[in-house]
N, CA and C atoms as an extended XYZ file, in Angstrom:
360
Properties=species:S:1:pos:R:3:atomname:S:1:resname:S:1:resid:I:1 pbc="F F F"
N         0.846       -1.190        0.000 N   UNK     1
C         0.000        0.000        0.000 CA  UNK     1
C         0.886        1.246        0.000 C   UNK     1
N         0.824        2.168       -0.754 N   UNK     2
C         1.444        3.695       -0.842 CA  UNK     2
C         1.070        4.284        0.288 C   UNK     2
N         1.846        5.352        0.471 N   UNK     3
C         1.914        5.883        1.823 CA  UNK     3
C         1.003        7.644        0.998 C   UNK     3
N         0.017        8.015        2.148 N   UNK     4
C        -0.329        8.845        1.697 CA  UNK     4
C         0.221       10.315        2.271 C   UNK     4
N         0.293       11.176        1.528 N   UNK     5
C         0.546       12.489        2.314 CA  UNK     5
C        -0.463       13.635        2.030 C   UNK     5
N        -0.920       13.787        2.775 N   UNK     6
C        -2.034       15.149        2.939 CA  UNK     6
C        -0.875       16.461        2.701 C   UNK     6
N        -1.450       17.235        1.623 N   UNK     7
C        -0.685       18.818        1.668 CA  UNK     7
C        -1.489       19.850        1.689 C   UNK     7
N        -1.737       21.024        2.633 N   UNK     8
C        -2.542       21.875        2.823 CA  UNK     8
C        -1.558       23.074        2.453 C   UNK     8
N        -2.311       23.772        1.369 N   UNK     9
C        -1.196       25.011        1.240 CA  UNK     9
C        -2.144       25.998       -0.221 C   UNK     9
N        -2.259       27.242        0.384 N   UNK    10
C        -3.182       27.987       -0.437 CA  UNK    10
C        -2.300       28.522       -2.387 C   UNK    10
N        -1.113       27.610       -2.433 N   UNK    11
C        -0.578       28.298       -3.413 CA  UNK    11
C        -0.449       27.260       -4.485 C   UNK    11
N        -1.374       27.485       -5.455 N   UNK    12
C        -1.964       26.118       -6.306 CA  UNK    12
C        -0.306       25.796       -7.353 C   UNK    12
N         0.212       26.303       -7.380 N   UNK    13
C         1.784       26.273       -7.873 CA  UNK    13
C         2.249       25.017       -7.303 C   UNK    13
N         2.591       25.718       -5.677 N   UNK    14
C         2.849       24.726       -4.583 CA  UNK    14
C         2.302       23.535       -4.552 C   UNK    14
N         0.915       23.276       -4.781 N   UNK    15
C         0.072       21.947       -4.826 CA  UNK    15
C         0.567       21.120       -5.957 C   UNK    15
N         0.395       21.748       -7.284 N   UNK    16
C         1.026       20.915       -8.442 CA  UNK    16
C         2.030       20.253       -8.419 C   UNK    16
N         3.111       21.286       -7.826 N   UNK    17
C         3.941       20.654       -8.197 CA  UNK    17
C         4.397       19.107       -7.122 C   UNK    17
N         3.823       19.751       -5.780 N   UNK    18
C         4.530       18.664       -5.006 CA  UNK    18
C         3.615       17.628       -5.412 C   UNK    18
N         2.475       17.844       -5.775 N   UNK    19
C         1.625       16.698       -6.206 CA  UNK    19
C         2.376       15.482       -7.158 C   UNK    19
N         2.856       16.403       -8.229 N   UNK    20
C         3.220       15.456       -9.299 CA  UNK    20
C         4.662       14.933       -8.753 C   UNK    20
N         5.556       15.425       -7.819 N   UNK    21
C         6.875       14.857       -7.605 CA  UNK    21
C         6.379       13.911       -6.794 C   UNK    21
N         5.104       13.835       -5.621 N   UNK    22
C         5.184       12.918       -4.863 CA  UNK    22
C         4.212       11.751       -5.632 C   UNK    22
N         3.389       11.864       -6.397 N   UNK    23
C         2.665       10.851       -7.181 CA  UNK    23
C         3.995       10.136       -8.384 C   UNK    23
N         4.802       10.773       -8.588 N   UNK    24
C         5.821       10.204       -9.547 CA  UNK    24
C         6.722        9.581       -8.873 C   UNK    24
N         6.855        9.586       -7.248 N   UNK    25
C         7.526        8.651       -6.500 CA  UNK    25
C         6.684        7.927       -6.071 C   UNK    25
N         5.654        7.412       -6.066 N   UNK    26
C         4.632        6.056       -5.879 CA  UNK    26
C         3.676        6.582       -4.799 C   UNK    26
N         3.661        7.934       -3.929 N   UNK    27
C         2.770        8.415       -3.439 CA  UNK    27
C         1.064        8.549       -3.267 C   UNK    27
N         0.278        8.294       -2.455 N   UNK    28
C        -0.873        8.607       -2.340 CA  UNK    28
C        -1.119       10.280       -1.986 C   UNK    28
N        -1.115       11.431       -2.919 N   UNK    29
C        -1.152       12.236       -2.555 CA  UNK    29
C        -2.727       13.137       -2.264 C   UNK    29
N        -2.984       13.444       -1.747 N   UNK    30
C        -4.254       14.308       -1.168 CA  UNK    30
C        -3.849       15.835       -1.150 C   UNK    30
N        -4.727       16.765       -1.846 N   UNK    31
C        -4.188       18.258       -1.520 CA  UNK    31
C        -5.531       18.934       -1.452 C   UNK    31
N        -5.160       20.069       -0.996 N   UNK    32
C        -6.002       20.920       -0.167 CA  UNK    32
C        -5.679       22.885       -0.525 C   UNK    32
N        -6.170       23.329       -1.100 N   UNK    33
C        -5.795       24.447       -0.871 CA  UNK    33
C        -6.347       25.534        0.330 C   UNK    33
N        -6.831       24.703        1.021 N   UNK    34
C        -8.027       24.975        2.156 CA  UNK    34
C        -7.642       24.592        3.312 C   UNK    34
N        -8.035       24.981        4.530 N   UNK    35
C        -7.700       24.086        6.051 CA  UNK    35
C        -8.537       23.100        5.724 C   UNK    35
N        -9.321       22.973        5.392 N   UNK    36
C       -10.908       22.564        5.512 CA  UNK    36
C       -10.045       20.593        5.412 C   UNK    36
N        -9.426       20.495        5.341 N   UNK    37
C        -8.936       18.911        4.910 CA  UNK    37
C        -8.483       18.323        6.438 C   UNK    37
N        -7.853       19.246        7.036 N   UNK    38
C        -7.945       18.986        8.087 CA  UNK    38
C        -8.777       18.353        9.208 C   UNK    38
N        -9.897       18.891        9.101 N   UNK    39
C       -11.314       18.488        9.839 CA  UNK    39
C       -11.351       16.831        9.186 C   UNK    39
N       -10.986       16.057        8.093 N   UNK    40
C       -10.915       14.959        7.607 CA  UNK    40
C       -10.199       14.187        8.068 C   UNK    40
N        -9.040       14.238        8.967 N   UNK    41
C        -7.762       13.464        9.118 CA  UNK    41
C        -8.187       12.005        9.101 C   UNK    41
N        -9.357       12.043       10.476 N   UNK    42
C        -9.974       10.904       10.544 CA  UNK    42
C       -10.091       10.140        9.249 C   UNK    42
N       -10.893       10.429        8.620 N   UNK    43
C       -11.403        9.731        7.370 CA  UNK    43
C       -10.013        9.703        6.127 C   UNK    43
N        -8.945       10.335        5.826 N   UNK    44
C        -8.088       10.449        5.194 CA  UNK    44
C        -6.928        9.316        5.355 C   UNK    44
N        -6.715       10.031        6.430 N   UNK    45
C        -5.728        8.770        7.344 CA  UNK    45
C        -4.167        8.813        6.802 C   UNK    45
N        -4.192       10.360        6.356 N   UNK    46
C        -2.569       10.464        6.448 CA  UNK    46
C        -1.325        9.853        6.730 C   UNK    46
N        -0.240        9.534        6.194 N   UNK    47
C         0.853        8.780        7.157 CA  UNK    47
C         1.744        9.927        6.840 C   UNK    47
N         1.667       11.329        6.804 N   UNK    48
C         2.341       12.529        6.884 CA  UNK    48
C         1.515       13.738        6.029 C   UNK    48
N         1.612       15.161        6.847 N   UNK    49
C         0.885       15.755        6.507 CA  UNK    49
C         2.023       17.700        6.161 C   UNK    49
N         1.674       17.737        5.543 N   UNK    50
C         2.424       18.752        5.043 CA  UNK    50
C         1.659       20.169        4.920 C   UNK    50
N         2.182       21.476        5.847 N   UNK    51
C         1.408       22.281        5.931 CA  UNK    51
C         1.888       23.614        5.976 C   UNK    51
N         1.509       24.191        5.349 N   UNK    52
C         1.262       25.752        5.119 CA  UNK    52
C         1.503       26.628        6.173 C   UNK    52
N         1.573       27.254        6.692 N   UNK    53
C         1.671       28.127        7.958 CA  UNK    53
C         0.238       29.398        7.665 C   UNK    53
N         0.404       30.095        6.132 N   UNK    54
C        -0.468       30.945        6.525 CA  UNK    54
C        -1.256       30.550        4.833 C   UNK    54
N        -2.607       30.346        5.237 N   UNK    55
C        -3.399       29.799        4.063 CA  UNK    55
C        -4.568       30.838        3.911 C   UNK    55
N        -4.537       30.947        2.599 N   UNK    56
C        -5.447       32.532        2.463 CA  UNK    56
C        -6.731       31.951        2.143 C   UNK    56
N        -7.727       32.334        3.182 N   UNK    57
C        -9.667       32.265        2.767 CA  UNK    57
C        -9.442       30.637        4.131 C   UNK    57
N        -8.578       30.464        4.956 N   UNK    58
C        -8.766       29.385        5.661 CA  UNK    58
C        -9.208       30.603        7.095 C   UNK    58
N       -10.459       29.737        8.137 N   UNK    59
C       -10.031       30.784        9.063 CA  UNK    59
C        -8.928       30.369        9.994 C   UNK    59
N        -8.348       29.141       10.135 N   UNK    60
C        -7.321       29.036       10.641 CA  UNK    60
C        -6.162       28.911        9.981 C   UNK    60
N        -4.949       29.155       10.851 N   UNK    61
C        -3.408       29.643       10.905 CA  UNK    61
C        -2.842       27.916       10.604 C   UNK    61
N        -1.657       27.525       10.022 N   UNK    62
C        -1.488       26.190        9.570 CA  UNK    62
C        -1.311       25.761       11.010 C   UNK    62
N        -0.089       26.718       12.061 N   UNK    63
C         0.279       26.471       12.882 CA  UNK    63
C        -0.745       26.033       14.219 C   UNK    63
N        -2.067       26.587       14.299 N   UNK    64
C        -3.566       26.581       14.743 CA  UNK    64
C        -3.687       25.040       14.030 C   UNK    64
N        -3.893       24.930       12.545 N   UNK    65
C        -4.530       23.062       12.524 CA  UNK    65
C        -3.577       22.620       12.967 C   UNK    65
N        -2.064       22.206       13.151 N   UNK    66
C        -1.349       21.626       13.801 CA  UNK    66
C        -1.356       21.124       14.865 C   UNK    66
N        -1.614       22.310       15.636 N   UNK    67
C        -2.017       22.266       17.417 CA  UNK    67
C        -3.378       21.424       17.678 C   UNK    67
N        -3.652       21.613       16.735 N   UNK    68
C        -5.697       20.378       16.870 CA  UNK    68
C        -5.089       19.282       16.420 C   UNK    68
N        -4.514       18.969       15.117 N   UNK    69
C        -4.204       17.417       15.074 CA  UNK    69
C        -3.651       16.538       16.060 C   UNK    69
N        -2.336       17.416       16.907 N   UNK    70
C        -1.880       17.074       17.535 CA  UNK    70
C        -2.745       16.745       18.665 C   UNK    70
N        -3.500       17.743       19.136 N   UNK    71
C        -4.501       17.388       20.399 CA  UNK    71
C        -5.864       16.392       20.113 C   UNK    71
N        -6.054       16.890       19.196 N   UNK    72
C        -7.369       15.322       18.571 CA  UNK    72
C        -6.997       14.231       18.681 C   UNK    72
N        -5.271       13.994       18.332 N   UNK    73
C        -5.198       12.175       17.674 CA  UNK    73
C        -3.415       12.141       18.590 C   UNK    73
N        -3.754       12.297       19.741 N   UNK    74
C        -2.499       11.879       20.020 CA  UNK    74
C        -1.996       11.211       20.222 C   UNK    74
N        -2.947        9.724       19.885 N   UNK    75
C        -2.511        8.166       20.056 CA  UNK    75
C        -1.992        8.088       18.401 C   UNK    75
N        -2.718        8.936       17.821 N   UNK    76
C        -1.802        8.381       15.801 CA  UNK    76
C        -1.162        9.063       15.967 C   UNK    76
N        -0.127        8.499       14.967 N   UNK    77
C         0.956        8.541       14.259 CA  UNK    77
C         0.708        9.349       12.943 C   UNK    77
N         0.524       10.886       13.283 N   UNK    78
C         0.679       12.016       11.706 CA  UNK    78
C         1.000       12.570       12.060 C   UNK    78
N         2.591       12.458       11.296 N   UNK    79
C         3.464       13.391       11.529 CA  UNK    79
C         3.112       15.056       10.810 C   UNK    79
N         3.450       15.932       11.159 N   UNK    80
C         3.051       17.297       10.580 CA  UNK    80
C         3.949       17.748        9.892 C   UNK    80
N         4.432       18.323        8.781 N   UNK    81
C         5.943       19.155        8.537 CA  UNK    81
C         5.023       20.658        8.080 C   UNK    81
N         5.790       21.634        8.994 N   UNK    82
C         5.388       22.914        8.225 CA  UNK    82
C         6.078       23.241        7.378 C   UNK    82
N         5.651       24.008        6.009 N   UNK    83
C         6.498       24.362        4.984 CA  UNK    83
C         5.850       25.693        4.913 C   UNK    83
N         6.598       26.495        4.950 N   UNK    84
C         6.479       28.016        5.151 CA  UNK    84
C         8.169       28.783        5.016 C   UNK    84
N         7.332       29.918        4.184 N   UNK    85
C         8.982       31.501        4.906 CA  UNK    85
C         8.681       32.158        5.553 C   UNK    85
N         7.942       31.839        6.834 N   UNK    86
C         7.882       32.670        8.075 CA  UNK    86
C         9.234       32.440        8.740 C   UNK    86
N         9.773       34.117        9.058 N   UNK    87
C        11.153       34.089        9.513 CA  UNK    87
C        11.288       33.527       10.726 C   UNK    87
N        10.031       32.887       11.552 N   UNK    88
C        10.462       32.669       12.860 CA  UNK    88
C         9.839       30.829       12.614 C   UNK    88
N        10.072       30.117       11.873 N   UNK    89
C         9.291       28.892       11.485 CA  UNK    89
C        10.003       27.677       12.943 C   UNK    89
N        10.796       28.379       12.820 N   UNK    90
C        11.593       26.746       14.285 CA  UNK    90
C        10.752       27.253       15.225 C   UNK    90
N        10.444       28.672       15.573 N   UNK    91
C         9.695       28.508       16.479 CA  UNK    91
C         7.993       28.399       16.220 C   UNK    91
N         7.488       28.650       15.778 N   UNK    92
C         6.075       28.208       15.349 CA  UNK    92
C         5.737       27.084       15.037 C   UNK    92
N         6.824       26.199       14.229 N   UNK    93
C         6.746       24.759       14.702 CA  UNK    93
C         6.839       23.953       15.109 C   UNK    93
N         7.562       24.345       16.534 N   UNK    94
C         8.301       23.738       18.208 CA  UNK    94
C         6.885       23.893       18.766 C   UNK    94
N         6.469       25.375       18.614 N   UNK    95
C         4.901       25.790       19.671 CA  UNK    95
C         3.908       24.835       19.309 C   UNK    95
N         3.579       24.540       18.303 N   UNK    96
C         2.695       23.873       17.523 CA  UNK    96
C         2.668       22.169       17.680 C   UNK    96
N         4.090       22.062       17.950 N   UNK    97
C         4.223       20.653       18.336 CA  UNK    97
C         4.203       19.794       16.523 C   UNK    97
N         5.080       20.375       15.674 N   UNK    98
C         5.067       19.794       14.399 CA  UNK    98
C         6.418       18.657       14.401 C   UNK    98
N         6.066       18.075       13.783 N   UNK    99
C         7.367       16.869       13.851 CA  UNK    99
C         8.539       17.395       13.060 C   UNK    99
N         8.418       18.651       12.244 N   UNK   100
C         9.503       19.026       11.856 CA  UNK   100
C         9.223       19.947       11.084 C   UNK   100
N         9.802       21.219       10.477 N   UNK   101
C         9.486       21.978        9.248 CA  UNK   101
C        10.546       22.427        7.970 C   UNK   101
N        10.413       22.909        7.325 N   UNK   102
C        10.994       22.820        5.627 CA  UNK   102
C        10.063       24.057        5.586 C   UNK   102
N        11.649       24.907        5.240 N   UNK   103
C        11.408       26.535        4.744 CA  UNK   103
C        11.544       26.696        3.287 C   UNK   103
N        10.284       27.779        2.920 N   UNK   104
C         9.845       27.784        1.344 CA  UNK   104
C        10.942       29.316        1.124 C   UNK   104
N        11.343       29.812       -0.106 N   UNK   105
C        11.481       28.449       -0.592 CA  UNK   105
C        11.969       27.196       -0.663 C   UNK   105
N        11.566       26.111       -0.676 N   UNK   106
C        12.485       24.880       -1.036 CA  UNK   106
C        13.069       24.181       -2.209 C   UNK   106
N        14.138       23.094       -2.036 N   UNK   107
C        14.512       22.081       -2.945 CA  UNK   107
C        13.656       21.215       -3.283 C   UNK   107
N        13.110       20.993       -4.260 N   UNK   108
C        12.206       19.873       -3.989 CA  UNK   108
C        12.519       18.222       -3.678 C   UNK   108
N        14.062       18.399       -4.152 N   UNK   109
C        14.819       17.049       -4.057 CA  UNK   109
C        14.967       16.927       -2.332 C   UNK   109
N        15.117       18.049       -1.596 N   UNK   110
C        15.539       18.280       -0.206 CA  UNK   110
C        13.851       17.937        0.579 C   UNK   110
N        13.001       18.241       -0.078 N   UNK   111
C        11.806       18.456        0.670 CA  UNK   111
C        11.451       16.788        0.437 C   UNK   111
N        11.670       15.893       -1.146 N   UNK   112
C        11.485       14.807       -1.122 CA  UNK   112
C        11.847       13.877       -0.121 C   UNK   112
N        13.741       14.258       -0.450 N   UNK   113
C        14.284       13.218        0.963 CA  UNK   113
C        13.926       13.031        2.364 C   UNK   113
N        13.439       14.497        2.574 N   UNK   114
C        12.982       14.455        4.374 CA  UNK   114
C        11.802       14.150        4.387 C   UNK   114
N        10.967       13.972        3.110 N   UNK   115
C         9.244       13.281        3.905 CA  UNK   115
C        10.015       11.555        3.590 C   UNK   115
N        10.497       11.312        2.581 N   UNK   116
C        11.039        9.959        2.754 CA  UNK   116
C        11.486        9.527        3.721 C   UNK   116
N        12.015       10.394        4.390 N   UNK   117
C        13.158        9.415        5.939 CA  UNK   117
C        11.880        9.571        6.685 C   UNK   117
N        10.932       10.307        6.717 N   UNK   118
C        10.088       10.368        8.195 CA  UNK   118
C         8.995        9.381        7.853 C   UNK   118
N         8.830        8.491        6.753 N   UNK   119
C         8.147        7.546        6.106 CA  UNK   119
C         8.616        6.262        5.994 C   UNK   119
N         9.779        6.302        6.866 N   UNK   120
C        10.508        4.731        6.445 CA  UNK   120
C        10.503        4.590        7.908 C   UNK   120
């Protein structure tokens, strides 16, 4: 079974593309330009979730759904990565309790390898 990754991120650029790098590595990918995917985890069932920090027309902050996944499902296993250029991102995603974050812009070869290691 492919491993799926949920990506929430208001910049349809951003969606494409990671879409097609992670579906061209054998990926189950799910995207979202919305928080609104969030409220789904349950039903989705993520095995890593990749997120936005600030998503435009969402009323919440990426760093805000973070803090709920984390407190909803703290017996699963979904990991969070924020991907954002907020200059203060180590700390918004320490507060948040994210399993790790990846500053935009990124490599995409760099952003590949680190959802790979947190997937093996």
């Amino acid at each position: 079974m492919n491993k799926r990754i949920l990506i929430i991120d208001d910049d349809e650029d951003i969606l494409d593309i990671l879409k097609t790098i992670f579906r061209d590595e054998g990926f189950d990918v799910i995207i979202s330009n919305t928080g609104q995917a969030a409220s789904q985890i349950h039903i989705i069932h993520p095995d890593i979730i990749l997120l936005d920090v600030r998503i435009n027309g969402s009323p919440k902050r990426g760093d805000e759904i973070c803090s709920e996944i984390k407190t909803q499902y703290p017996n699963q296993k979904y990991p969070v990565v924020l991907v954002s250029a907020e200059t203060n991102l180590a700390v918004i995603a320490n507060d948040c309790g994210a399993d790790f974050y990846i500053r935009k812009p990124f490599d995409i070869y760099d952003i590949l390898l680190e959802v790979k290691k947190r997937l093996t």
